[in-house]
N, C-alpha and C positions, 0 to 999 in steps of 0.2 A: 504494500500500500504506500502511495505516497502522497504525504498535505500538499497546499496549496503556493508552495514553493519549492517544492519540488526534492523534498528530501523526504528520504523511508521515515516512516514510522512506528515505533518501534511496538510490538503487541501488548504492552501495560497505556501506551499513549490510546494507539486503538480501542483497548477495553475500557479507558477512561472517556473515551467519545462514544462508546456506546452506552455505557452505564449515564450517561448523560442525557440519552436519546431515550433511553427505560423512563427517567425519571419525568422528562415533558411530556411523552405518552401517557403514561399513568398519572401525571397532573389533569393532563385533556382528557381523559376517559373517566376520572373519576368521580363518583357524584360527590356531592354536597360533604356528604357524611367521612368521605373517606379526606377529606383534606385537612382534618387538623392533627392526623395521625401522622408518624412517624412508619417509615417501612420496616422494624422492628417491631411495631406495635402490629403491624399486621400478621407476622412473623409468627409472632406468639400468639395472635387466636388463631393461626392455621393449626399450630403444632400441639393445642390442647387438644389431649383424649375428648370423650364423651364425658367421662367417667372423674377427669381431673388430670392435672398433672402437676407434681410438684414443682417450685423451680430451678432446683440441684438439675433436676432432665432437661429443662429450657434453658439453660442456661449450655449444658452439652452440646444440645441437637441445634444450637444455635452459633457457637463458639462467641458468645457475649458474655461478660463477667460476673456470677452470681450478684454483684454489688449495681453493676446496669441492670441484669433484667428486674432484683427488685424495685429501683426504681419506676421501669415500663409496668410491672405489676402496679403497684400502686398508683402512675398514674392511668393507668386501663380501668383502676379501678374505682377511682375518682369519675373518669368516665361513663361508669355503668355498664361498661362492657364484658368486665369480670369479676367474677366477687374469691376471696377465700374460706378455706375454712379448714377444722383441723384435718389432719392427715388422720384417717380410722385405724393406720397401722404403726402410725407414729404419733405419740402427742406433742413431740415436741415440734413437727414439723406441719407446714398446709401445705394445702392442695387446690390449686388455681382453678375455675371452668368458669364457660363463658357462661355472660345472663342470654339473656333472649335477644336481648339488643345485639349484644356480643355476636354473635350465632349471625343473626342480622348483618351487621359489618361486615362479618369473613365471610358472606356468600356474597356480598359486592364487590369488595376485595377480589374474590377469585372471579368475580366477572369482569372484575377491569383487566385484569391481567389475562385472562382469554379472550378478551375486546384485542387488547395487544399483542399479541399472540399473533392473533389472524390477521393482521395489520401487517406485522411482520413478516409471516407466510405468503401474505399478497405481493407483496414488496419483492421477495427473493425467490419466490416460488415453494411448493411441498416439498420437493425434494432436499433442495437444499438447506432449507430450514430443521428438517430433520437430519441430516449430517450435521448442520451445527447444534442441535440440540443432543444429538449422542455424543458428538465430541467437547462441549463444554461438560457435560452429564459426567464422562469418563475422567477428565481433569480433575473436575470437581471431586474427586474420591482420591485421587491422590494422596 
């Protein structure tokens, strides 16, 4: 790839102009609700079970620092989007799920982001949107 004077660029600059091009999409596709969220805040109601999830695991499946995601907990939950409560197998621990609202959120959320998706896919075609969706997929596990 090369900018607009003519020198390569290097694939952290590239992935910086796309994560750039993510973030205006999902500002323009998102409704009302999803904009005073953080993409972390989104993060974490995707990855709440049904059932709960402590945030020792969100904080894991997220690689964000128990000390941030309680933050995001808290304010998600100042929000109305998540409540806590104890852990039934630990007392000394909770256990985060979403309210209804919450629930609400994350299915707009994943509809913005499959609004962009297919935006995407339009853009570059099926094919190849699926090669880079198995090859970011495969990095990504690295």
């Amino acid at each position: 790839m090369v900018d607009d004077i003519s020198r390569p660029v290097h694939v952290l600059a590239a992935l910086e102009r796309f994560r750039r091009r993510i973030d205006a999409d999902l500002r323009r596709l998102a409704s009302e609700e999803l904009r005073h969220l953080r993409g972390s805040h989104g993060r974490i109601l995707d990855l709440l079970g049904d059932e709960g999830t402590r945030p020792s695991a969100l904080a894991a499946d997220t690689w964000i620092t128990k000390q941030a995601i309680s933050q995001r907990i808290r304010e998600l939950e100042a929000a109305g989007l998540v409540e806590t409560t104890p852990d039934p197998t630990d007392g000394r621990a909770v256990v985060v799920k979403r309210t209804v609202e919450g629930d609400q959120v994350r299915a707009s959320a994943v509809a913005t982001i499959r609004a962009a998706e297919t935006e995407w896919v339009n853009l570059v075609g099926p094919d190849r949107y699926a090669t880079f969706r198995q090859v970011i997929d495969e990095l990504g596990l690295g």
